[in-house]
C-alpha positions in Angstrom: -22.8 -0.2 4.9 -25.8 -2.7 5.0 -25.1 -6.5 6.1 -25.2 -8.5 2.9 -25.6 -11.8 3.3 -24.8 -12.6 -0.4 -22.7 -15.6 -1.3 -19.8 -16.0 -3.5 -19.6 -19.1 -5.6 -16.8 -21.6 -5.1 -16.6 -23.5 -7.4 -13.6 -23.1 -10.5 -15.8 -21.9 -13.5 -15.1 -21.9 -16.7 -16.2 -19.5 -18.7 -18.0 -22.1 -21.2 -19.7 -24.1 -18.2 -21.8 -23.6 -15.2 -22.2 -26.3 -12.5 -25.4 -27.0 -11.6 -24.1 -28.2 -8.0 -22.9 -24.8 -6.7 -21.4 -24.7 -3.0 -22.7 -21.1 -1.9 -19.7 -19.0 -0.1 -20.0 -15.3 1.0 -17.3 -12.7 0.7 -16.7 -11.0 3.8 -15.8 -7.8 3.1 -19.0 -6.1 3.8 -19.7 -7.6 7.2 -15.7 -7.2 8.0 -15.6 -3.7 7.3 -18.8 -2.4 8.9 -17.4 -3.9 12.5 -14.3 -2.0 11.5 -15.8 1.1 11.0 -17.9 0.7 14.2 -14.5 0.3 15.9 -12.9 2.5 14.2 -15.4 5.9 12.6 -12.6 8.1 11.8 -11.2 5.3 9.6 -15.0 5.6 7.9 -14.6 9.5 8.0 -11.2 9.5 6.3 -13.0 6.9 3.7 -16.0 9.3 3.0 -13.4 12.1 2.6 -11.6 10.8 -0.1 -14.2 9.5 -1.5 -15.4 13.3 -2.1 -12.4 14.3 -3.1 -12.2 11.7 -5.7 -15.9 12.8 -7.0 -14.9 16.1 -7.6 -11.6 15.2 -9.5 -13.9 12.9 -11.7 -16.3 15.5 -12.7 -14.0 17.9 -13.0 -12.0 15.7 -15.3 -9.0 16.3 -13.4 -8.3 12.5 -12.4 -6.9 11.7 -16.3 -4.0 14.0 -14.9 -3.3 12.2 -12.0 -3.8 8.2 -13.6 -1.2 7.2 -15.6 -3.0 4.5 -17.9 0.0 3.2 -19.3 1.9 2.1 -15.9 1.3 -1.4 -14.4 1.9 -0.9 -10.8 4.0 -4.3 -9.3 2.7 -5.2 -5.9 4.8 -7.7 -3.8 3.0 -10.2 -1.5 3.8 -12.7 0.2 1.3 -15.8 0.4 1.0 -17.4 3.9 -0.2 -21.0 3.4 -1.4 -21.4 7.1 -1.5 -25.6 7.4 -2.8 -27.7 9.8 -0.5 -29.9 9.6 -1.4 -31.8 7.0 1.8 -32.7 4.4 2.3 -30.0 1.5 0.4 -30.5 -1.4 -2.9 -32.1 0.2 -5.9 -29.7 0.3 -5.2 -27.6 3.5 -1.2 -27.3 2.6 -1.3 -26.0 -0.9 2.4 -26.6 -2.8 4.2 -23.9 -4.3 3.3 -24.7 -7.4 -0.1 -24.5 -6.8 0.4 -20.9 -4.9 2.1 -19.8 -8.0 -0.3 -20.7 -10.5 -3.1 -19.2 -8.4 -1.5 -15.7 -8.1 -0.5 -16.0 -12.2 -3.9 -16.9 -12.9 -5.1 -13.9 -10.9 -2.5 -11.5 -12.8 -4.0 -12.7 -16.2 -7.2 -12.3 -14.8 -6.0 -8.1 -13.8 -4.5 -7.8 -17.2 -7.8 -8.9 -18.7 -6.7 -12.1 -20.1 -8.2 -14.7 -22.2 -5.9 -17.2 -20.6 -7.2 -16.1 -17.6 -11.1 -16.6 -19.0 -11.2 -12.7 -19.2 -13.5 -11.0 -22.4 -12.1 -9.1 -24.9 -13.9 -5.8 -23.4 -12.5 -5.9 -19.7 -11.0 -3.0 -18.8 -7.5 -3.7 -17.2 -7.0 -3.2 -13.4 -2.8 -2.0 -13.8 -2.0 -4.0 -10.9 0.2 -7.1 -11.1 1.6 -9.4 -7.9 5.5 -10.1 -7.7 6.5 -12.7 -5.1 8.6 -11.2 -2.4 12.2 -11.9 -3.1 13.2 -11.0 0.6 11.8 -12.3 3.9 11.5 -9.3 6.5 15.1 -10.7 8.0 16.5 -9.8 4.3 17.0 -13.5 3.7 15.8 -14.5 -0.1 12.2 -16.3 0.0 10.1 -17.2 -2.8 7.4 -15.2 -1.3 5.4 -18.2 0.2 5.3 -18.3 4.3 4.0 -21.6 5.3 3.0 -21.2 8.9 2.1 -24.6 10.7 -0.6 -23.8 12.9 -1.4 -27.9 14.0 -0.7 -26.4 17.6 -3.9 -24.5 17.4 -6.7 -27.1 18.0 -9.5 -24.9 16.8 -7.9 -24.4 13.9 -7.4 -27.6 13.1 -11.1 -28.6 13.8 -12.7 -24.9 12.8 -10.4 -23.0 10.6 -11.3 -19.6 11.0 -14.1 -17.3 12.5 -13.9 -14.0 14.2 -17.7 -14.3 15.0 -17.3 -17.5 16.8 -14.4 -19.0 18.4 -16.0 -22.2 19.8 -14.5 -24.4 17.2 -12.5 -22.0 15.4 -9.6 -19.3 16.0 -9.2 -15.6 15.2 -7.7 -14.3 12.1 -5.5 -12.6 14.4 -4.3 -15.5 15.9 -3.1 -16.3 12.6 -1.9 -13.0 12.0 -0.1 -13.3 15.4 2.0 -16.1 13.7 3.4 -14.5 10.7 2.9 -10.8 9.6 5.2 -9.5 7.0 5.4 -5.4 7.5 2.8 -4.1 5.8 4.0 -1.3 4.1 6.2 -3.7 2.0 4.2 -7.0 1.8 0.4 -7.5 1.0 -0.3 -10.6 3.5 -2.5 -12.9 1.7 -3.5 -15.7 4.3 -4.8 -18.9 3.0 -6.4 -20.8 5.3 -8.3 -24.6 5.8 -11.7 -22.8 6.0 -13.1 -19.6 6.6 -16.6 -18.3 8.5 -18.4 -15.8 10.1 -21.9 -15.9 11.9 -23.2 -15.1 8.5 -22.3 -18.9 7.1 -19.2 -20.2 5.2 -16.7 -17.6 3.7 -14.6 -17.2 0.3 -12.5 -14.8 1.7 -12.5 -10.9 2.7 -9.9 -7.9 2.7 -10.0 -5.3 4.1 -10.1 -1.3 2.2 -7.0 0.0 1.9 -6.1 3.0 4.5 -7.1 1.4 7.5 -5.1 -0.3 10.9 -5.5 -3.6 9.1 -4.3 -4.3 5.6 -4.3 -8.0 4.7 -6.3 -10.9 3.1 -8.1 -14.5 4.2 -8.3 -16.8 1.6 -10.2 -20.0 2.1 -8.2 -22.8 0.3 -11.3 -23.5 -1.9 -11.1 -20.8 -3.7 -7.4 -20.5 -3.7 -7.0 -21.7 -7.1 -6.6 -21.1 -10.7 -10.2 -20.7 -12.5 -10.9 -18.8 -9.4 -11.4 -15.0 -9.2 -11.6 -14.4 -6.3 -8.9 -13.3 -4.9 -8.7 -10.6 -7.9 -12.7 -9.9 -6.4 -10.7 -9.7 -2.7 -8.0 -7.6 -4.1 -10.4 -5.3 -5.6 -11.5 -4.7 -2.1 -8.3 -4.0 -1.1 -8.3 -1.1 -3.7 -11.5 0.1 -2.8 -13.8 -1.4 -5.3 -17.2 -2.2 -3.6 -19.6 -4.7 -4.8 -21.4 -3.9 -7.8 -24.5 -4.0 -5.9 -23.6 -2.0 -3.1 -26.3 -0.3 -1.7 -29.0 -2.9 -2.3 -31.7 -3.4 0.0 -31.8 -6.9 0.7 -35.0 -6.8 2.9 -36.7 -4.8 0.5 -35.6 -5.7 -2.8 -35.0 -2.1 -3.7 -32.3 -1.3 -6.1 -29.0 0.9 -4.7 -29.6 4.5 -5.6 -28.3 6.3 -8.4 -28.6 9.9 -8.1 -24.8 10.5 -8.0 -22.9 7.8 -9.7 -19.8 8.8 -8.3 -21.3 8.9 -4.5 -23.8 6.4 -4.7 -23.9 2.6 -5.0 -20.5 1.2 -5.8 -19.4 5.0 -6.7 -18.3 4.0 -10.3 -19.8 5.5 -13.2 -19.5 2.9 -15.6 -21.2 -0.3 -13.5 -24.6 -0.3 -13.9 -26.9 -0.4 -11.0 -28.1 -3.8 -10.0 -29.1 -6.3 -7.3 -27.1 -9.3 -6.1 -27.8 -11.5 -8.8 -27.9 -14.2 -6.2 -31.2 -13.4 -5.2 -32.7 -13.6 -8.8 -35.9 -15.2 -9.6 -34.0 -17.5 -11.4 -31.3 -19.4 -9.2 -27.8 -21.0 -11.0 -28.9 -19.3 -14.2 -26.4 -16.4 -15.8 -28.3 -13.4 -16.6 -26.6 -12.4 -19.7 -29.5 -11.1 -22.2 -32.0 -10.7 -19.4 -33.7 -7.2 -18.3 -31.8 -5.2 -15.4 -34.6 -4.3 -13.4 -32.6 -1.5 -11.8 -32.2 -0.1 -15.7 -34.8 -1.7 -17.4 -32.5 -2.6 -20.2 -30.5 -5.6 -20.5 -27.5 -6.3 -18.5 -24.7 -4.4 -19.7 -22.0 -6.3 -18.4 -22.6 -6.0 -14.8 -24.0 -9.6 -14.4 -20.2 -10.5 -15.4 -18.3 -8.3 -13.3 -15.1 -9.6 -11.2 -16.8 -7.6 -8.2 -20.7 -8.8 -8.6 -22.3 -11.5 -6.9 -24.1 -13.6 -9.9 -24.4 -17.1 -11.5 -22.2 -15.7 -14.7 -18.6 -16.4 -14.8 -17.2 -13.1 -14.2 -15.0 -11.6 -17.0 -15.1 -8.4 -16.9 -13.2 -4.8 -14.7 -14.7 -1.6 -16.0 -12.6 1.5 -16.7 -13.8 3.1 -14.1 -13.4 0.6 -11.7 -9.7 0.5 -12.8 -9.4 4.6 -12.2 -10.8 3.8 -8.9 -8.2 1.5 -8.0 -5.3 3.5 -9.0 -6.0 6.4 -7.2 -7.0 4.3 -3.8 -3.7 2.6 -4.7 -1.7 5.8 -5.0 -3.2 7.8 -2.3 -2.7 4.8 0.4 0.1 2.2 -1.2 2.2 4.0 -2.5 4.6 2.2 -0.4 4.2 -1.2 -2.0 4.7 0.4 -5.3 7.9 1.5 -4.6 8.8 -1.4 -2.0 12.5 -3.1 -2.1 11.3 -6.5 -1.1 10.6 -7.2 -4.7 14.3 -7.0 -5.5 17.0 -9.3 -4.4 19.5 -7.0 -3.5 19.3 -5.9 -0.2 20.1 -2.1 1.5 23.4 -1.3 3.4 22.8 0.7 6.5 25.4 -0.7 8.9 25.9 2.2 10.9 26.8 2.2 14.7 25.2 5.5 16.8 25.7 6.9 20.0 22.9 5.1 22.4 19.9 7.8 23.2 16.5 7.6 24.5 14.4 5.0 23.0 10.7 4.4 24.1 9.8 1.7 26.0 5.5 1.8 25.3 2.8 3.9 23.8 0.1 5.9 26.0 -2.7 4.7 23.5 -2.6 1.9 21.3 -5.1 1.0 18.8 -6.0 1.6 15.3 -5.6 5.5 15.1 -3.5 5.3 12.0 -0.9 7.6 13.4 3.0 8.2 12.6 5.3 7.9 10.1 4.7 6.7 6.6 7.7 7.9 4.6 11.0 9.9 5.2 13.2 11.2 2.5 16.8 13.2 3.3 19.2 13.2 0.6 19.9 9.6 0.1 17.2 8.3 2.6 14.2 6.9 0.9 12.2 5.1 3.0 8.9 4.3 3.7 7.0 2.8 6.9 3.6 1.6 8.4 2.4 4.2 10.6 1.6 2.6 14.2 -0.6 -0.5 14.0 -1.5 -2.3 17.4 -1.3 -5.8 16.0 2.9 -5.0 15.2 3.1 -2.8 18.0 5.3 -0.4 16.1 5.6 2.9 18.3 9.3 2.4 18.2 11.0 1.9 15.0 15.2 1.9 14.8 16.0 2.0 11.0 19.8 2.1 11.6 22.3 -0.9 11.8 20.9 -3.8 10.2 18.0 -2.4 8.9 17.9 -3.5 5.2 14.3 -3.1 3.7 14.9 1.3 2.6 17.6 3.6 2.3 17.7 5.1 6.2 21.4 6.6 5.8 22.6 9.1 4.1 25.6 11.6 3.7 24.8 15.3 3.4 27.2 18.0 2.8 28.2 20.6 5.8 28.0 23.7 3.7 24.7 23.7 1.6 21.0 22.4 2.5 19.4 19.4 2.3 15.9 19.1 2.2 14.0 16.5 4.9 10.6 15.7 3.7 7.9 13.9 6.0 4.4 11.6 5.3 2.2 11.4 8.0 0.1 8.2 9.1 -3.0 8.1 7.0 -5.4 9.4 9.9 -6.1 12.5 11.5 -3.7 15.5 11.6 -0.3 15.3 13.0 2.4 17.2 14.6 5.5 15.7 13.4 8.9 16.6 14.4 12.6 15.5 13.5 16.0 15.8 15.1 19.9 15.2 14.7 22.0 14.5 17.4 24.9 17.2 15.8 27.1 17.0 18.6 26.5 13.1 18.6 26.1 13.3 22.7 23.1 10.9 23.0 21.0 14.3 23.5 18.2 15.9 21.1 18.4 19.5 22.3 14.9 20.8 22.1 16.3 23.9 20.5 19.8 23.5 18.5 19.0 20.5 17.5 15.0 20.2 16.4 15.3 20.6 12.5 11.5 20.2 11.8 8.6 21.0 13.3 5.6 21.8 12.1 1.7 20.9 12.7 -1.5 20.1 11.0 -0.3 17.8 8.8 -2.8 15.1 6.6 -2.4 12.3 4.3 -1.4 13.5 0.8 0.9 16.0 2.7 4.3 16.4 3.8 6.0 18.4 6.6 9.5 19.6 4.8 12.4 21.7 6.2 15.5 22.8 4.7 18.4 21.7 6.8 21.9 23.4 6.8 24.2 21.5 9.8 25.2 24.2 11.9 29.7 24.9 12.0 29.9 22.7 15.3 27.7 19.9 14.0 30.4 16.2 14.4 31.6 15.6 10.5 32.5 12.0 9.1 30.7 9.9 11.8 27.6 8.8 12.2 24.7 10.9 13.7 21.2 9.3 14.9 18.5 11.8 13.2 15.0 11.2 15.0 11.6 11.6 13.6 8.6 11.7 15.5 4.6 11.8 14.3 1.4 11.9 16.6 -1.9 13.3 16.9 -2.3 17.0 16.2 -1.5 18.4 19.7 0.5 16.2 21.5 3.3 17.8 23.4 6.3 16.3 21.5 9.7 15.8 22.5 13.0 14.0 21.6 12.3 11.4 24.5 8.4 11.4 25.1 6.4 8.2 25.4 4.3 8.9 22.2 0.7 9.1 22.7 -0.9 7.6 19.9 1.9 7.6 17.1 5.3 6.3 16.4 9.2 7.1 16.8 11.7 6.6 13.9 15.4 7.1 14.0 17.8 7.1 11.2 21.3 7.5 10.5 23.1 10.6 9.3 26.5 11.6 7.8 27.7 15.1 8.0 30.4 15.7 5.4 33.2 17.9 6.3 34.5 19.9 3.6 38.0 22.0 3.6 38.1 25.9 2.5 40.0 24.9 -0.4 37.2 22.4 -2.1 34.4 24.7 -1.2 36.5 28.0 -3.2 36.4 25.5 -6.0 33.0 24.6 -5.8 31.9 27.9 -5.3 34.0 28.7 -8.7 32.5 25.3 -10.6 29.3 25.1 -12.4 28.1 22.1 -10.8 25.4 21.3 -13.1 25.5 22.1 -16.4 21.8 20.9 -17.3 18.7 19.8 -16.0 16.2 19.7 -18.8 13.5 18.8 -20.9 14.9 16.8 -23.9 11.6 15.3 -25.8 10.3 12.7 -23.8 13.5 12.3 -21.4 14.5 14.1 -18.7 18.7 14.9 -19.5 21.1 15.9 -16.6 24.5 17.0 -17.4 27.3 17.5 -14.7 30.7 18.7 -14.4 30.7 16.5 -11.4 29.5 13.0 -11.6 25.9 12.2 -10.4 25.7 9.9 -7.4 21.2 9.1 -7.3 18.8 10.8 -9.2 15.1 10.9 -7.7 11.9 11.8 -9.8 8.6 12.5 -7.9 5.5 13.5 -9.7 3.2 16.5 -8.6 1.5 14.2 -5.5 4.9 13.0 -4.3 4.8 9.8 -6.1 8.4 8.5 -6.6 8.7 7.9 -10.2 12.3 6.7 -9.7 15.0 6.4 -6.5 18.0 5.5 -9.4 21.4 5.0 -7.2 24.6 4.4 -8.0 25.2 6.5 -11.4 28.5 7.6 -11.4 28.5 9.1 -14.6 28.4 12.8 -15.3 25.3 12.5 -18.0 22.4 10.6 -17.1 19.5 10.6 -19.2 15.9 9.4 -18.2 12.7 8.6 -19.8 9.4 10.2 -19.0 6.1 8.2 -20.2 3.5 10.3 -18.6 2.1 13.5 -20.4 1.3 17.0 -19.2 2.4 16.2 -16.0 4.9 18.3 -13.2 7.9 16.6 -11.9 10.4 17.5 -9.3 14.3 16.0 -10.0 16.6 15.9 -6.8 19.8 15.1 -8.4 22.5 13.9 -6.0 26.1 14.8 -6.7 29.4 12.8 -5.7 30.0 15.7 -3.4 27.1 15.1 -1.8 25.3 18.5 -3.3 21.8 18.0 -4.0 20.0 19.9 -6.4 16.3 20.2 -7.2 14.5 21.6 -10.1 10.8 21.5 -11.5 9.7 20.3 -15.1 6.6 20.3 -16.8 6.1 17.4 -19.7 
């Protein structure tokens, strides 16, 4: 990826008015992530991959099966105002309700609208931002963080710069003071001012997939009538520039010989140069020649992700199919995460103390561990290991509240345990359950998964059946463990490059006289098609139903039922979806439907 030195503009545009006095930012997204990629080239492998693989679904026509266009995906965050000790409400110590009209702005301007300044033509980017009802300690929040940094001279004086600390800090250093987990929260950081070696900064973010997933925000342009933060967030879905691929030195135009490959790989955005270096500064191009096309601009010269003197008002289709299937292949955590509710999980639990690791052989930004877990009731999902949290260890039992991590299976039927891996590299991923609840993980009697080879977009699964000696009616710590492909794995290793979870696990004892009578009951009458709804009829009632589509997607985790008929809705069309419908009895059954 080329270093552009292209500026964004500051200033809060209207779409009716452009200021002739223009303060010149850049967004830092380019420079950001080709350091990143220098650091880390197998995060820049795994991009190229998918990037492929997303080609080929698009000429295949494939990726309409896998988009829903209808669904608006909700995406918590959590905005840290990072002051410098200035009161709240002055220029470096935004208020709430300035916070909160910037992120509504930037939802109108997703949703493509006209209160937002968007035209009648843009495409909608299915994305909206929900404030965080719940802190990381499970306490309620509004979803703003303010984090006084006035301890940190250089901030005070600098703001930030990861090019050049003399009179400025790290955006880790900011990071350092407030991180919300990351596969729950999308950290948006707004900060005094924002630089790099390059000049003055709007603000970057980084793709998603990667060992860093958050945004900087300069407080300039941390405001309603601003986009960018929607241009930021595009990043953070995968959306490049518009003129990606332009040859600043040259003037040459990006190539277009495969519009899903080349340039900004979106079909539907026309090829074309920053706009910033036109021959024609502070003037919008509307209705001038494209010289990459030779036709007017289409539209391009108002895209949210161009660099140009137009108010941008526009997303393309394409663009938007892009960003869904970034955001389902790599957040598909955020979609589904429970911060955005107010009622907490109930995990209490207390476990038989075991082997915990104490460090990790080789941290860094290797994307490797766990990134989901579901068993029965438990449905939760994880960052893989990231150096900055320094998550190799993770207990998910006692007073863990953000997922489902206990559940109660039953003794006589199985249950199935499915896995995700980090999103880099293959992985060997095993799980365990204490069954005689000694403090042990026998390497044999007790190792209920393991299997190797495993990639992002797949999941190890096992069926598990408790053996006759297994401890009933208490508490059992089940361990899950993923590292790089290879690694010799055990219950009480020191990982090498990935992560240890451990959850909690009920083994429900049931007497010779209730399983003759479930044996002799038709558990489940139904589970069917009914027009657009899925119907479930039970002669038992029905403790959780969850949906998942054909890539895994949870569609719904409902708990609580109680009822012996449940019936559910199903928007999507000529799609494959897998019900796991939980019984009181703890008897889970699965069954596949097409729509």
């Amino acid at each position: 990826m080329k270093k552009l030195l292209l500026l964004l503009i500051s200033s809060a545009l209207c779409p009716f008015f452009y200021s002739q006095k223009v303060e010149f930012q850049e967004c830092g997204t380019d420079e950001l992530m080709k350091k990143h990629y220098q650091r880390f080239p197998e995060q820049k492998a795994q991009d190229d991959a998918f990037n492929l693989e997303l080609s080929k679904l698009i000429k295949s026509g494939k990726i309409a099966s896998v988009i829903n266009k209808n669904q608006v995906y909700e995406i918590p965050v959590v905005v840290h105002v990072v002051g410098d000790g200035s009161a709240i409400g002055t220029v470096n110590n935004k208020s709430d309700a300035d916070i909160i009209a910037w992120i509504n702005y930037t939802n109108g301007v997703f949703a493509g609208s006209s209160s937002s300044g968007m035209s009648g033509t843009s495409a909608i980017l299915p994305v909206k931002f929900v404030f965080a009802k719940r802190d990381p300690a499970c306490n309620p929040t509004n979803g703003i963080n303010r984090i006084n940094a006035s301890h940190l001279p250089k901030y005070v004086s600098g703001g930030v710069n990861n090019d050049n600390t003399t009179n400025a800090v790290t955006a880790s250093q900011i990071t350092a003071l407030g991180m919300w987990d990351t596969s729950k929260y999308y950290n948006i950081y707004v900060v005094k001012k924002l630089s790099s070696s390059s000049g003055t900064l709007n603000g970057f973010a980084y793709y998603p997939g990667g060992s860093n997933d958050y945004s900087f925000m300069s407080t300039s342009a941390s405001a309603v009538n601003a986009q960018t933060l929607a241009h930021e967030f595009g990043h953070a879905l995968g959306l490049r520039h518009t003129h990606e691929g332009y040859n600043e030195s040259t003037g040459a135009c990006p190539a277009n010989n495969d519009c899903t490959l080349d340039g900004d790989l979106v079909c539907d955005t026309e090829p074309m140069k920053s706009l910033y270096h036109s021959s024609v500064p502070y003037t919008c191009q509307t209705g001038q020649t494209n010289p990459c096309t030779s036709q007017i601009y289409a539209g391009g010269e108002r895209n949210v992700m161009a660099y140009t003197f137009c108010f941008r008002d526009l997303f393309t289709q394409g663009q938007a199919t892009r960003a869904v299937a970034q955001l389902l292949q790599y957040r598909q955590s955020l979609i589904n995460s429970p911060v955005a509710s107010t009622t907490a999980s109930n995990n209490s639990s207390t476990l038989t103390a075991a082997c915990t690791p104490s460090s990790i052989t080789n941290p860094g930004g290797y994307n490797i561990g766990i990134t989901a877990v579901k068993f029965g009731s438990i449905n939760n999902y994880s960052a893989n290991y990231k150096q900055a949290v320094n998550n190799f260890y993770e207990n998910f039992t006692g007073n863990y509240c953000l997922g489902t991590s206990k559940t109660t299976i039953p003794k006589a039927t199985a249950t199935t345990l499915t896995i995700a891996p980090g999103t880099s590299n293959a992985h060997i991923i095993k799980a365990y359950i204490d069954y005689n609840n000694d403090g042990q993980f026998n390497e044999t009697t007790e190792l209920v998964l393991n299997q190797s080879g495993i990639n992002n977009g797949s999941w190890a699964t096992a069926s598990v059946t408790p053996p006759s000696n297994a401890v009933t009616n208490t508490p059992l710590r089940m361990r899950v463990i993923g590292d790089f492909n290879g690694t010799p794995v055990t219950a009480c290793y020191t990982p090498k490059y990935g992560q240890v979870e451990d959850y909690s696990v009920i083994i429900e004892q049931q007497n010779l006289l209730s399983l003759e009578s479930n044996a002799n009951t038709k558990d489940v009458t139904d589970i069917v098609k009914d027009g657009n709804s899925i119907y479930i009829k039970s002669d038992i009632k029905i403790s959780s139903l969850h949906i998942y589509d054909a890539s895994g997607r949870l569609l719904t985790d409902t708990k609580n039922i109680q009822s012996p008929e449940f019936r559910f809705p199903v928007d999507n069309k000529n799609i494959i979806v897998t019900v796991n419908v939980v019984l009181e009895n703890g008897r889970v059954i699965v069954r596949k439907l097409k729509f």
